[in-house]
N, CA, C and O atoms as CSV, one atom per row, in Angstrom:
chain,resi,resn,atom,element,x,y,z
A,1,UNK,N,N,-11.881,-12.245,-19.004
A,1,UNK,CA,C,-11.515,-10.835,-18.907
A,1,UNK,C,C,-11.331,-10.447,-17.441
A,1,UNK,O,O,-12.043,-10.940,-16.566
A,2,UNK,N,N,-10.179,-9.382,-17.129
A,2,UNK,CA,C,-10.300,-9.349,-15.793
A,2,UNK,C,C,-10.265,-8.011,-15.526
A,2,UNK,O,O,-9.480,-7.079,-15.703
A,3,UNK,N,N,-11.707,-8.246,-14.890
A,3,UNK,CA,C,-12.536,-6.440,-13.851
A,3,UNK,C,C,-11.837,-6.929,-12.620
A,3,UNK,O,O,-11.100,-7.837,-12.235
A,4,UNK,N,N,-12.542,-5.699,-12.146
A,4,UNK,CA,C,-12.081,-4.980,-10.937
A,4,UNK,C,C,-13.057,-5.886,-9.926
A,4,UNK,O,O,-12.561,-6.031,-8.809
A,5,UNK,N,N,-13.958,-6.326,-10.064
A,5,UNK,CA,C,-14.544,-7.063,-9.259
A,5,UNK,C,C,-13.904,-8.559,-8.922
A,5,UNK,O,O,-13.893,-9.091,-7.812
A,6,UNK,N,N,-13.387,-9.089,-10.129
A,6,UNK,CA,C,-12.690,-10.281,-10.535
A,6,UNK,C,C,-11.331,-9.883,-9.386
A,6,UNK,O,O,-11.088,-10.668,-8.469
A,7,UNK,N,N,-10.813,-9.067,-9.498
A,7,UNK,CA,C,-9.575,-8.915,-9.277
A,7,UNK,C,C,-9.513,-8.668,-7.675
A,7,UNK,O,O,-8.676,-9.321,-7.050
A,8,UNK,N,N,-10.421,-7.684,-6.913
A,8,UNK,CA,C,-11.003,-8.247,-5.760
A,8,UNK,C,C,-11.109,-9.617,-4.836
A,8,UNK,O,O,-10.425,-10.165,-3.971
A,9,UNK,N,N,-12.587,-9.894,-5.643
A,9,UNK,CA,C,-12.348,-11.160,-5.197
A,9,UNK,C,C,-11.512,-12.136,-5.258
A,9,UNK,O,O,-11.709,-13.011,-4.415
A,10,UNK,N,N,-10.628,-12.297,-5.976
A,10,UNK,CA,C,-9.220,-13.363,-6.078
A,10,UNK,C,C,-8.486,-12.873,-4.627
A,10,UNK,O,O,-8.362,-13.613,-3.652
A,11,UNK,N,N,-8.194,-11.977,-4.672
A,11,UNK,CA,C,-7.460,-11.052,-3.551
A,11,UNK,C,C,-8.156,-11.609,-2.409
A,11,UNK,O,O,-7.486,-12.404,-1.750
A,12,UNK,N,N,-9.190,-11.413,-2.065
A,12,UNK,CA,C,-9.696,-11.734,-1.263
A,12,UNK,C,C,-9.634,-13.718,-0.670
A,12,UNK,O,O,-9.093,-14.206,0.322
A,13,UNK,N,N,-10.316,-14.284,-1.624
A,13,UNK,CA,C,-10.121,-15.329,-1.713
A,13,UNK,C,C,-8.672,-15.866,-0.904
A,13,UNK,O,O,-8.703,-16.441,0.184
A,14,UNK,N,N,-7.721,-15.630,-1.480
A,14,UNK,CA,C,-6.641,-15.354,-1.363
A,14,UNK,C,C,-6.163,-15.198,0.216
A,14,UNK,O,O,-5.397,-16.075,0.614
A,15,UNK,N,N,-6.520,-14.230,1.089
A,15,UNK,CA,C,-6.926,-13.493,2.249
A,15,UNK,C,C,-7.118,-13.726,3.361
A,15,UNK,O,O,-6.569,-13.376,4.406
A,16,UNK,N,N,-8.483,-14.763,2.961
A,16,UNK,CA,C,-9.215,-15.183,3.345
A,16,UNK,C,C,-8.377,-16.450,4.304
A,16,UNK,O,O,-8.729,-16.681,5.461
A,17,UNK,N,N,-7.416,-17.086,3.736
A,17,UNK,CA,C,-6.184,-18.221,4.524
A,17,UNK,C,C,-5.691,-17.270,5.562
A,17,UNK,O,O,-5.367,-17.774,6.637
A,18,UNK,N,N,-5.560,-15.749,5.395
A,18,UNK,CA,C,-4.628,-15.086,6.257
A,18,UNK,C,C,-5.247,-13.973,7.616
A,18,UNK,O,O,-5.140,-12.751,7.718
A,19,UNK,N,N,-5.818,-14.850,8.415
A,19,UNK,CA,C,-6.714,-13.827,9.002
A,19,UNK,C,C,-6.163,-13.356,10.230
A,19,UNK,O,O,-6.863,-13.378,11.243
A,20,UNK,N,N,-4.602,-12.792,10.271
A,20,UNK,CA,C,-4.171,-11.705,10.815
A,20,UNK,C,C,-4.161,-10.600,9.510
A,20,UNK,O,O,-4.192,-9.506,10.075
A,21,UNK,N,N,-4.142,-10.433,8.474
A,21,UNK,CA,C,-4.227,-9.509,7.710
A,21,UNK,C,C,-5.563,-8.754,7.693
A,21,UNK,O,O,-6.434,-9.237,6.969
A,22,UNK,N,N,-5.896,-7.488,8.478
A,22,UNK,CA,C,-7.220,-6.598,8.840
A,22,UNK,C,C,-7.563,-6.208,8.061
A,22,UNK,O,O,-8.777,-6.271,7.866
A,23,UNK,N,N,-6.776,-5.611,7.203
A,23,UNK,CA,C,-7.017,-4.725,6.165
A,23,UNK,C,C,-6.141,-4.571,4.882
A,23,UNK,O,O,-4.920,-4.415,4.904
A,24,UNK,N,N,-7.086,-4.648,3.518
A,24,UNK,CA,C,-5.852,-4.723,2.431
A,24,UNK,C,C,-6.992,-3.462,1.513
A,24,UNK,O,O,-8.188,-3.206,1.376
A,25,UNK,N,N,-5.451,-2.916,1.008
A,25,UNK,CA,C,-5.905,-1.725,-0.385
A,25,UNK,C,C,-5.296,-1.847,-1.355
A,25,UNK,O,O,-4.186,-1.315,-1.339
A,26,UNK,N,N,-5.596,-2.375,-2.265
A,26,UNK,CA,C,-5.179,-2.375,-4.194
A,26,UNK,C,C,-4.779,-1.018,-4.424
A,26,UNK,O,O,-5.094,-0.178,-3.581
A,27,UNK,N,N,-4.119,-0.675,-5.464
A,27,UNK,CA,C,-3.308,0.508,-5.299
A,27,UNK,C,C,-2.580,0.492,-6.513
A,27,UNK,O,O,-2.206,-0.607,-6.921
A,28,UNK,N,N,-2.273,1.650,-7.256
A,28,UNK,CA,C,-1.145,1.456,-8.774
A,28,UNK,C,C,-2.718,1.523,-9.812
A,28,UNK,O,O,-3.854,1.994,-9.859
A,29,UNK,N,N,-1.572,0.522,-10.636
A,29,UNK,CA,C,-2.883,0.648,-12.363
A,29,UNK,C,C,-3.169,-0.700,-12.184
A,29,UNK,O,O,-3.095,-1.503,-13.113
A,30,UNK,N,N,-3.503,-1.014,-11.014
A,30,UNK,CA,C,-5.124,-2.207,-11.142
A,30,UNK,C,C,-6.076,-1.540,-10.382
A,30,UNK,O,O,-7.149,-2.135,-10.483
A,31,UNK,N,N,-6.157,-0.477,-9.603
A,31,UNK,CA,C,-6.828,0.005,-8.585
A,31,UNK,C,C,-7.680,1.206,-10.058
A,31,UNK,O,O,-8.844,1.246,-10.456
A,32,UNK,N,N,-6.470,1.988,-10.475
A,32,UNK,CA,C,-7.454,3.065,-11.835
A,32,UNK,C,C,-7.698,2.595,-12.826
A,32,UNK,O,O,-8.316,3.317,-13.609
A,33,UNK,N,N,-7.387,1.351,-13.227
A,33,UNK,CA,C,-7.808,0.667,-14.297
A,33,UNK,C,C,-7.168,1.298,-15.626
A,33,UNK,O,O,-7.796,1.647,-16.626
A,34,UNK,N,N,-5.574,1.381,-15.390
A,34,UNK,CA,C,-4.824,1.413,-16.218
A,34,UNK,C,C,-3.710,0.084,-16.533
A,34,UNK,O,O,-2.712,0.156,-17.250
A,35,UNK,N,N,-4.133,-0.965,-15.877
A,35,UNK,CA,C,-3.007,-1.546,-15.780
A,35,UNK,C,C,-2.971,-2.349,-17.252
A,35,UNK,O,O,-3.954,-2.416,-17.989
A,36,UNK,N,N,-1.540,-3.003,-17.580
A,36,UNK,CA,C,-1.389,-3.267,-18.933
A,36,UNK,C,C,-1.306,-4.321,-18.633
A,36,UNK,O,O,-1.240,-4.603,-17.437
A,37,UNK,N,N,-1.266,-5.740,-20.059
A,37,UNK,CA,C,-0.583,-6.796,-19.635
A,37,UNK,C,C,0.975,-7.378,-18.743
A,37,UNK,O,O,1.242,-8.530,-18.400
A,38,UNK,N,N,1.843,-6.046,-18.547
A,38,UNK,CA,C,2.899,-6.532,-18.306
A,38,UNK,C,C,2.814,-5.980,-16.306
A,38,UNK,O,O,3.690,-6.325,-15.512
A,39,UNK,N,N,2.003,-5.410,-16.040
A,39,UNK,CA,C,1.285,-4.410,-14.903
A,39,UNK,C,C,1.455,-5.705,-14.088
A,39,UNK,O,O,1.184,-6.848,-14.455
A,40,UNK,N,N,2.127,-5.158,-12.509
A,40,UNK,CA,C,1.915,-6.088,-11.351
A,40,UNK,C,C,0.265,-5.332,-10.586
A,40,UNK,O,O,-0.655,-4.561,-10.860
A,41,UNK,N,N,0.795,-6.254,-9.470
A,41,UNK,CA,C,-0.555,-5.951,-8.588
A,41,UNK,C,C,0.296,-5.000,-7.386
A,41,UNK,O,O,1.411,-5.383,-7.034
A,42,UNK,N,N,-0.099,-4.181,-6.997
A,42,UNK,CA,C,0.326,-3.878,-5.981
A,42,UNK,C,C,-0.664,-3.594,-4.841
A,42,UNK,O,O,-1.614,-2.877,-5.153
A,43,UNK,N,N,-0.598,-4.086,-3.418
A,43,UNK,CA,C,-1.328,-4.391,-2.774
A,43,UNK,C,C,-0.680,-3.620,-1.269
A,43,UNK,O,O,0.535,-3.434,-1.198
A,44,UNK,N,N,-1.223,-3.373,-0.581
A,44,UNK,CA,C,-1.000,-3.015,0.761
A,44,UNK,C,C,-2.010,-3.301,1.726
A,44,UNK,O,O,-3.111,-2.754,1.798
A,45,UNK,N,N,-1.477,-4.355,2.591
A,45,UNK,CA,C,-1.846,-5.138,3.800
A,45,UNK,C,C,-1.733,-4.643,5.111
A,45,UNK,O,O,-0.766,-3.888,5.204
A,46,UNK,N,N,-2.448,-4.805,6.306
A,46,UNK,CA,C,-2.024,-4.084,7.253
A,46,UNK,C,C,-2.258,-5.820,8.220
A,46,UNK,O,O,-2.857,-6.793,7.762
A,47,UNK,N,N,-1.722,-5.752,9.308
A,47,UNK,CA,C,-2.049,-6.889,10.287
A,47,UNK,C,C,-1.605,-6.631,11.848
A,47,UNK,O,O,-1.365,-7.517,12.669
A,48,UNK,N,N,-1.555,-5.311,12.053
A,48,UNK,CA,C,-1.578,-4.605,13.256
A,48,UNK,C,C,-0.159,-5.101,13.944
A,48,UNK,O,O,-0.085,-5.368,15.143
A,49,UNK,N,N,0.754,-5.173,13.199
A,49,UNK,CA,C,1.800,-5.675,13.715
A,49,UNK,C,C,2.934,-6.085,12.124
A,49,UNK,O,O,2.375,-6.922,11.416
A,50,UNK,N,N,4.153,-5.677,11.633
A,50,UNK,CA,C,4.989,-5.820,10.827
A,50,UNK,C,C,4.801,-7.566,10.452
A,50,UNK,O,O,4.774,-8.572,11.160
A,51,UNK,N,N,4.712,-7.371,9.263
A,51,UNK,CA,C,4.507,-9.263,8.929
A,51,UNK,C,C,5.957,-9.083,8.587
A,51,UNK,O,O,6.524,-8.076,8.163
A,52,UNK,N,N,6.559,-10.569,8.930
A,52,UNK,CA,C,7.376,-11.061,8.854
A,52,UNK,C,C,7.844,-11.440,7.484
A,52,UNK,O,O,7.047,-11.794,6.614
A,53,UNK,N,N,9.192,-11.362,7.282
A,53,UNK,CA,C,9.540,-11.946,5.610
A,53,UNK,C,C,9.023,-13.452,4.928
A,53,UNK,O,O,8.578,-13.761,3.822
A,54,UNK,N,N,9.277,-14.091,5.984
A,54,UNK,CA,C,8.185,-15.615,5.846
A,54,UNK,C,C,6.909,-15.307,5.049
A,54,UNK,O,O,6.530,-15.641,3.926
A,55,UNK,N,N,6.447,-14.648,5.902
A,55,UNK,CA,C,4.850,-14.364,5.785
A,55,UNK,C,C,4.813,-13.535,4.264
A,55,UNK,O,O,3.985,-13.753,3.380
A,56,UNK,N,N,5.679,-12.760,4.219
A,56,UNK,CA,C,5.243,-11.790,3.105
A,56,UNK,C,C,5.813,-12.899,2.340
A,56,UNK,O,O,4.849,-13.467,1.827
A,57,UNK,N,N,6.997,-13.550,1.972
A,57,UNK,CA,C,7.086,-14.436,0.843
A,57,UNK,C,C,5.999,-15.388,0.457
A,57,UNK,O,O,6.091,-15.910,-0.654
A,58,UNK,N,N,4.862,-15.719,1.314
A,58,UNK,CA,C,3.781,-16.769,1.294
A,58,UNK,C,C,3.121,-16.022,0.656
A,58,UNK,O,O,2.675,-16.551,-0.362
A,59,UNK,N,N,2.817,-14.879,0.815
A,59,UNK,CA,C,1.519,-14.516,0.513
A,59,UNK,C,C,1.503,-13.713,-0.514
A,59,UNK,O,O,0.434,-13.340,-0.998
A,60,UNK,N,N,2.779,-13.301,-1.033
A,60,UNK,CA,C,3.246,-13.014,-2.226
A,60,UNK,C,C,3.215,-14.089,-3.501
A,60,UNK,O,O,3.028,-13.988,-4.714
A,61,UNK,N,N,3.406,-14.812,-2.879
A,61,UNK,CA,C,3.691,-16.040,-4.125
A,61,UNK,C,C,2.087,-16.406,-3.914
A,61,UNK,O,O,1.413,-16.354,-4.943
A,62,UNK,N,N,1.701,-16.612,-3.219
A,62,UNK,CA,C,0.125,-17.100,-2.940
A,62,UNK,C,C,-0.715,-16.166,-3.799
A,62,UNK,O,O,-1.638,-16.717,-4.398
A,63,UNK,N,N,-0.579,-14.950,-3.958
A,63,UNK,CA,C,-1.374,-14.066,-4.898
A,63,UNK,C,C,-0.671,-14.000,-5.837
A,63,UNK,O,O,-1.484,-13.790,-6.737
A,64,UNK,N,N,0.303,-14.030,-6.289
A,64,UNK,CA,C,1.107,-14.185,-7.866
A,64,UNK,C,C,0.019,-15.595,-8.412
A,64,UNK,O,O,-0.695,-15.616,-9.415
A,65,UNK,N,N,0.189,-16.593,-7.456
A,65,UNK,CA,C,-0.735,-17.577,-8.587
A,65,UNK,C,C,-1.735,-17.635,-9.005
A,65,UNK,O,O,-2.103,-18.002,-10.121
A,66,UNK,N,N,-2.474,-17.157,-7.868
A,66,UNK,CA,C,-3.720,-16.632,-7.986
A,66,UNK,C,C,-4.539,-15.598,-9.037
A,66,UNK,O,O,-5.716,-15.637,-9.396
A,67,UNK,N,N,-3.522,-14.710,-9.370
A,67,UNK,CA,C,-4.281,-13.586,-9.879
A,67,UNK,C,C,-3.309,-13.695,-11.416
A,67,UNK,O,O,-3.785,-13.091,-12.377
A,68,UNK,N,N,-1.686,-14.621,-11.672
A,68,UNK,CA,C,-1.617,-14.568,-12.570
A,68,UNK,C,C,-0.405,-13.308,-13.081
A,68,UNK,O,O,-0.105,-13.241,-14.273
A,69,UNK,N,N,0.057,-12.613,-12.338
A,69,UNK,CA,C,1.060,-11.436,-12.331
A,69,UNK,C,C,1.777,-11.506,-10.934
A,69,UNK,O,O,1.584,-12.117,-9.882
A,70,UNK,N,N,2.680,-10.610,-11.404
A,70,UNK,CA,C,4.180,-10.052,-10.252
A,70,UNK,C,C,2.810,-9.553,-9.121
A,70,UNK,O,O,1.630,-9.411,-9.439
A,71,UNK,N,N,3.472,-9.349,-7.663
A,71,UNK,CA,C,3.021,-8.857,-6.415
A,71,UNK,C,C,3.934,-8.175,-5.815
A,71,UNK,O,O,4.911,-8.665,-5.250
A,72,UNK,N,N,3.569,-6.556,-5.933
A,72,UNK,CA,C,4.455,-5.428,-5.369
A,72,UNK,C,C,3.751,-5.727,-3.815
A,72,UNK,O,O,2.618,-5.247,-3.820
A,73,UNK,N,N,4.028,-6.275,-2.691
A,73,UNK,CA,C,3.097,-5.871,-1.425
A,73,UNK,C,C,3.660,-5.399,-0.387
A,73,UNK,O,O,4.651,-5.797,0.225
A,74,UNK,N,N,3.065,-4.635,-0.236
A,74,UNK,CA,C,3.425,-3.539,0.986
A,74,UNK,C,C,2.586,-3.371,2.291
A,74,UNK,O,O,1.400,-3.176,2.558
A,75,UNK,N,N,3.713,-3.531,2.956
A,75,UNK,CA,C,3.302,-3.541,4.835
A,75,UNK,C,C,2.957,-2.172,5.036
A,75,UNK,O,O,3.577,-1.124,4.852
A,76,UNK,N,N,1.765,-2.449,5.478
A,76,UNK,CA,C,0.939,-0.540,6.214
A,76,UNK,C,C,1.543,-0.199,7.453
A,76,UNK,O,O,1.476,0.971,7.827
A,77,UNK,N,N,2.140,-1.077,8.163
A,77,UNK,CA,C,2.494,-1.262,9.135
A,77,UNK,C,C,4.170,-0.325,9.294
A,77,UNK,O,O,4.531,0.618,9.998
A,78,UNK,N,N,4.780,-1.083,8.361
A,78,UNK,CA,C,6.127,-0.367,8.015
A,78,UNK,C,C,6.136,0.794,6.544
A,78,UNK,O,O,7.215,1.221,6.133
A,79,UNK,N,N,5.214,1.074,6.078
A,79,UNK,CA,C,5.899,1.819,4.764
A,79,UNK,C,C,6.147,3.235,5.155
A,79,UNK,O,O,5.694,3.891,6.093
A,80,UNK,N,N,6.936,3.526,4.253
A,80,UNK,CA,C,7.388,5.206,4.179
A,80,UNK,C,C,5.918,5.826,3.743
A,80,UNK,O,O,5.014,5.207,3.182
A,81,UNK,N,N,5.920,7.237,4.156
A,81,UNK,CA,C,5.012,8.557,4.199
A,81,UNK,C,C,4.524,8.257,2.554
A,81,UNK,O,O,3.440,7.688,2.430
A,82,UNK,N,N,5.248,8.601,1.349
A,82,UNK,CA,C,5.155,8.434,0.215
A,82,UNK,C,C,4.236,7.119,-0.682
A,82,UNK,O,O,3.471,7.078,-1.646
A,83,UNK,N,N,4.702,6.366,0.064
A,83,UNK,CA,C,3.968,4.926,-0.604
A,83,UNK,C,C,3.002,5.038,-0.080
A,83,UNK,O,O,2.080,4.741,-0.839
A,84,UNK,N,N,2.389,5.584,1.734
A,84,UNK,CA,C,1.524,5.782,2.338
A,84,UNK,C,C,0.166,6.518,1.568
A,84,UNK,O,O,-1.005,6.156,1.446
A,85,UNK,N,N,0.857,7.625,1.155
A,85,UNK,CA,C,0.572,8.747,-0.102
A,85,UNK,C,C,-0.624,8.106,-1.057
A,85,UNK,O,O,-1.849,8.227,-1.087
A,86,UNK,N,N,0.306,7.403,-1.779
A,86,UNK,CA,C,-0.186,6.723,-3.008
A,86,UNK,C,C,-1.272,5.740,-2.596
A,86,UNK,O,O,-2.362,5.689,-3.165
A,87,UNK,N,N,-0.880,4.880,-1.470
A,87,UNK,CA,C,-2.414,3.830,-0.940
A,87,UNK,C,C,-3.362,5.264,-0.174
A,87,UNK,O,O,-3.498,4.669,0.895
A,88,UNK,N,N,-3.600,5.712,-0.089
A,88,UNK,CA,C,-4.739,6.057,0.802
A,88,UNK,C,C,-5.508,7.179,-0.604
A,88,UNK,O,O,-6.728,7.191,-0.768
A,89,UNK,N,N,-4.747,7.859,-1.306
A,89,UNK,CA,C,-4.937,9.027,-2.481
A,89,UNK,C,C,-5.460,8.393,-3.399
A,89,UNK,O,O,-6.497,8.896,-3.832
A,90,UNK,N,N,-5.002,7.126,-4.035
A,90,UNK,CA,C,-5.619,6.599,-5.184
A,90,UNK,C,C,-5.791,4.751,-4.678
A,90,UNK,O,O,-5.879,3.845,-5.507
A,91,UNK,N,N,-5.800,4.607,-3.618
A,91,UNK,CA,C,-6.374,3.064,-3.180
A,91,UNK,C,C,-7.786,2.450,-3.107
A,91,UNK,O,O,-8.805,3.128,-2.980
A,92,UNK,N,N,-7.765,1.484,-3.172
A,92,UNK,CA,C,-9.793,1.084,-3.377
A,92,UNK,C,C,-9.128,-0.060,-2.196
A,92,UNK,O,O,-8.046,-0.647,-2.204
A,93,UNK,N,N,-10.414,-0.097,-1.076
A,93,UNK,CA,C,-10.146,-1.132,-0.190
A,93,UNK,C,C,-10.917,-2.175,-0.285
A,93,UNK,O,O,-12.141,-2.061,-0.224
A,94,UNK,N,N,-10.282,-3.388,-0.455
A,94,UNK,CA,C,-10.637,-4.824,-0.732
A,94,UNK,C,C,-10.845,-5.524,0.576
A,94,UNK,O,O,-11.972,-6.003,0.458
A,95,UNK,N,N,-10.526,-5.749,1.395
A,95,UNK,CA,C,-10.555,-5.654,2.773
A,95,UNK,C,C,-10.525,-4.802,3.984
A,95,UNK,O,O,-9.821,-3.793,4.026
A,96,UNK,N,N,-11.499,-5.299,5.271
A,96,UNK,CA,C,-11.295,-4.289,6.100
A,96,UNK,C,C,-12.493,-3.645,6.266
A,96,UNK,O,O,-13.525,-3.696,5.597
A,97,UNK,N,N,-12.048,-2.681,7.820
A,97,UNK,CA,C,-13.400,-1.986,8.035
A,97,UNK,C,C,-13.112,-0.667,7.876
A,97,UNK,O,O,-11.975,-0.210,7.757
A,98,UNK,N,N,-14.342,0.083,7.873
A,98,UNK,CA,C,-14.119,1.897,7.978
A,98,UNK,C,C,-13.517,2.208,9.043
A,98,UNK,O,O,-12.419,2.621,8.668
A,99,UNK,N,N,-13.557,2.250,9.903
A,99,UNK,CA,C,-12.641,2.212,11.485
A,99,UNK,C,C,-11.346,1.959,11.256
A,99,UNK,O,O,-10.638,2.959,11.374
A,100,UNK,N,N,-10.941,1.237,11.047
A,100,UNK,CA,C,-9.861,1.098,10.495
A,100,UNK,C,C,-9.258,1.680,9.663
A,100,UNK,O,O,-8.187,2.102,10.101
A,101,UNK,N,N,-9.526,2.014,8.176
A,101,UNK,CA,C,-9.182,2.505,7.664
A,101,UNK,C,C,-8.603,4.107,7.703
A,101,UNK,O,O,-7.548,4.636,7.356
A,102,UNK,N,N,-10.192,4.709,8.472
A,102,UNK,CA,C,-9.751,6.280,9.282
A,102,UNK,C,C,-9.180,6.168,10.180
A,102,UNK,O,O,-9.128,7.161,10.905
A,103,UNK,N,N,-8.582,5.144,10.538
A,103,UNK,CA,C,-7.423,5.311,12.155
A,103,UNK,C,C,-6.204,5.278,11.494
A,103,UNK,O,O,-5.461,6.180,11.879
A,104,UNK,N,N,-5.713,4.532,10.602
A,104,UNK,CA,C,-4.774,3.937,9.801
A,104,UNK,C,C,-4.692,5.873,8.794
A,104,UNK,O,O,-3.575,6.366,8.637
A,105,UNK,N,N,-5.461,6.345,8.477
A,105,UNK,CA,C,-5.535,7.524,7.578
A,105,UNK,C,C,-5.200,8.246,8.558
A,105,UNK,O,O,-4.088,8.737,8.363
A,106,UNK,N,N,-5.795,8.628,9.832
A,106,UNK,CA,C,-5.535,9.707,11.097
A,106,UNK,C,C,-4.201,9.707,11.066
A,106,UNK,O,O,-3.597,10.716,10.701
A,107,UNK,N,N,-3.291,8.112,11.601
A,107,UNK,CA,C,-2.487,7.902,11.751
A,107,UNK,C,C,-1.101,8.926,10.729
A,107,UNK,O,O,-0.213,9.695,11.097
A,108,UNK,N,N,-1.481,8.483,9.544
A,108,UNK,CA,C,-0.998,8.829,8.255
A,108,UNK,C,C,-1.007,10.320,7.911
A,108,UNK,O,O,-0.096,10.777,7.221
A,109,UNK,N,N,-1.964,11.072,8.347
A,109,UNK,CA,C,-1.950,12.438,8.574
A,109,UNK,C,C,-1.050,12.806,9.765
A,109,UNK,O,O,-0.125,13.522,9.380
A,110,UNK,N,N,-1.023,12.624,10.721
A,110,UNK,CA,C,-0.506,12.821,11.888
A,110,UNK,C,C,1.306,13.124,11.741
A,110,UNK,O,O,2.001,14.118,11.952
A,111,UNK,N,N,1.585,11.804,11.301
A,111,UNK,CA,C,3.079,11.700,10.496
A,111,UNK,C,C,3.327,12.454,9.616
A,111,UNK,O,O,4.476,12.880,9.504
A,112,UNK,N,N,2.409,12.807,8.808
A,112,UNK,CA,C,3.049,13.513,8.049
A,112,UNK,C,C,2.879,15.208,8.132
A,112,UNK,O,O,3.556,16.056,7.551
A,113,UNK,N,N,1.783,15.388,9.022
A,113,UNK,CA,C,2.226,17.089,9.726
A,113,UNK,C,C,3.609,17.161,10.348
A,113,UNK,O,O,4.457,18.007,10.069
A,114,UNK,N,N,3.730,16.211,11.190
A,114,UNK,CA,C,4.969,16.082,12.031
A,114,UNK,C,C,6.281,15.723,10.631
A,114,UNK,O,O,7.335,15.232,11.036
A,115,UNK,N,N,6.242,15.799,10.175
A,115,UNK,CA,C,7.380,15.004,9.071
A,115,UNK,C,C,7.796,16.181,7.956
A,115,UNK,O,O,8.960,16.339,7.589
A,116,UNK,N,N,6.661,16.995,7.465
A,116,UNK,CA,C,6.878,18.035,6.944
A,116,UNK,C,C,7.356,19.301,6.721
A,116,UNK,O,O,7.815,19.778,5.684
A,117,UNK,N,N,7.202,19.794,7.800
A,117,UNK,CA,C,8.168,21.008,8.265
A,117,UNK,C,C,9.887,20.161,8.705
A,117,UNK,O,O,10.866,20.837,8.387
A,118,UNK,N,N,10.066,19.311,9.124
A,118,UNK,CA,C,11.749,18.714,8.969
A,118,UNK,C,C,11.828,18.404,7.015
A,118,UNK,O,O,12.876,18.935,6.647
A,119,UNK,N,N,11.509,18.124,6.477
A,119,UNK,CA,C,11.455,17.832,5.217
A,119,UNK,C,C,11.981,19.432,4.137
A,119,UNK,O,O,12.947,19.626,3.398
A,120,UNK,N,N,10.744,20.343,4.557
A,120,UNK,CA,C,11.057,21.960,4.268
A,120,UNK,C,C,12.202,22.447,4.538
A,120,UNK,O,O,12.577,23.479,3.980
A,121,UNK,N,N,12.842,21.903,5.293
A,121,UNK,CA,C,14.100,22.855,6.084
A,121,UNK,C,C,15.121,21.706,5.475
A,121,UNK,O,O,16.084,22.225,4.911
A,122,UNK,N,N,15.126,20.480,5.464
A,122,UNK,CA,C,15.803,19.965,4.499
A,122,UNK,C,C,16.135,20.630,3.298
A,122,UNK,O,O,17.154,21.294,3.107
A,123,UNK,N,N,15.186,20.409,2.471
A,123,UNK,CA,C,15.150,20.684,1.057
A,123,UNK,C,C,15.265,22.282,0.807
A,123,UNK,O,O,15.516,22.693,-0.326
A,124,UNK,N,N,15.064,23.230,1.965
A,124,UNK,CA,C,16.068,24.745,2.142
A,124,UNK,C,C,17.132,24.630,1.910
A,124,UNK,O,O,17.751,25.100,0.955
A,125,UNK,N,N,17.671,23.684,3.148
A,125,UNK,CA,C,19.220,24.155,3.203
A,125,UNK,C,C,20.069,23.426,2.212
A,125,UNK,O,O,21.243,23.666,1.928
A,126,UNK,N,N,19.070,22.242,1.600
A,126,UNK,CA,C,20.045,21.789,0.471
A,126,UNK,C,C,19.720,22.991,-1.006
A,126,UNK,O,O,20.369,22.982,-2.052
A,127,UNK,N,N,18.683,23.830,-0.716
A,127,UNK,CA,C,18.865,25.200,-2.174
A,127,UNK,C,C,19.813,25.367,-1.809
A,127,UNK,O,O,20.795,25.010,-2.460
A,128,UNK,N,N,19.958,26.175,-0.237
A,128,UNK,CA,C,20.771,27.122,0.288
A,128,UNK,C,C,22.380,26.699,-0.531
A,128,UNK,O,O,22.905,27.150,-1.549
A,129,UNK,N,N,22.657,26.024,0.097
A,129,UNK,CA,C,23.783,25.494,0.163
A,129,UNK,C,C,24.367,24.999,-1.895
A,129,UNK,O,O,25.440,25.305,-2.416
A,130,UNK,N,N,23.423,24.359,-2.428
A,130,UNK,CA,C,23.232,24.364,-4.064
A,130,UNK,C,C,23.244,25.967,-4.839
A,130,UNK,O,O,24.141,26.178,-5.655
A,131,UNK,N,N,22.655,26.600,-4.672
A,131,UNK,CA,C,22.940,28.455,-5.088
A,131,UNK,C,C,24.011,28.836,-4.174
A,131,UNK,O,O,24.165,30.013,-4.496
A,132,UNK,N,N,24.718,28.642,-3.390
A,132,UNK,CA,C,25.439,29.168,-1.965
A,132,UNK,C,C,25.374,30.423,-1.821
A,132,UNK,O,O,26.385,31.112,-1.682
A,133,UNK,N,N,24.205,30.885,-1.832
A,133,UNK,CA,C,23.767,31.861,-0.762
A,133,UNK,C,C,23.774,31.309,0.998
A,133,UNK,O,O,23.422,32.083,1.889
């Protein structure tokens, strides 16, 4: 049967070969414990620096065998505000320290004060312009 502890530690295990990767957060329906049989893993890695496509193809396929399902994984390093969203709101961290994590979260707040008000005035002028007032 596979818990959340199970599913961890594989991850980890896993990881454990990759020790530029600082910090990883499970994320989606293995993290709330909705996931179904047909459910990937989705994972978000950080390694203080953009991993390379090499790297992400290794370690993608390296946890597909491991754990037995598809691997959605996502660079902390590069993702959009949104996916950011979803790992930090509903993520459980499998790796990594607290320090990290609240610098990486600071970070993530920061962007997205700055990101929001351009976003508002977007999505104005596209009403504006949609009603054409």
């Amino acid at each position: 049967m596979e818990t959340k502890q199970n599913v961890d530690q594989q991850v980890r295990d896993v990881l454990r070969a990759h020790s530029g990767i600082t910090l990883a957060i499970l994320f989606g329906s293995m993290a709330d414990g909705t996931a179904g049989p047909e459910s990937d893993l989705d994972l978000a890695v950080y390694a203080g620096r953009p991993i390379t496509a090499e790297e992400k193809i290794q370690l993608i396929e390296e946890l597909a065998l491991q754990i037995g399902r598809p691997v959605d994984l996502v660079d902390m390093k590069t993702a959009g505000l949104p996916v950011m969203e979803q790992i930090f709101a509903k993520g459980r961290r499998i790796i990594g320290s607290n320090s990290l994590s609240a610098a990486l979260l600071t970070r993530y707040q920061i962007d997205r004060a700055d990101f929001l008000p351009i976003r508002q005035r977007v999505l104005e002028e596209r009403r504006r312009r949609w009603i054409g007032a």
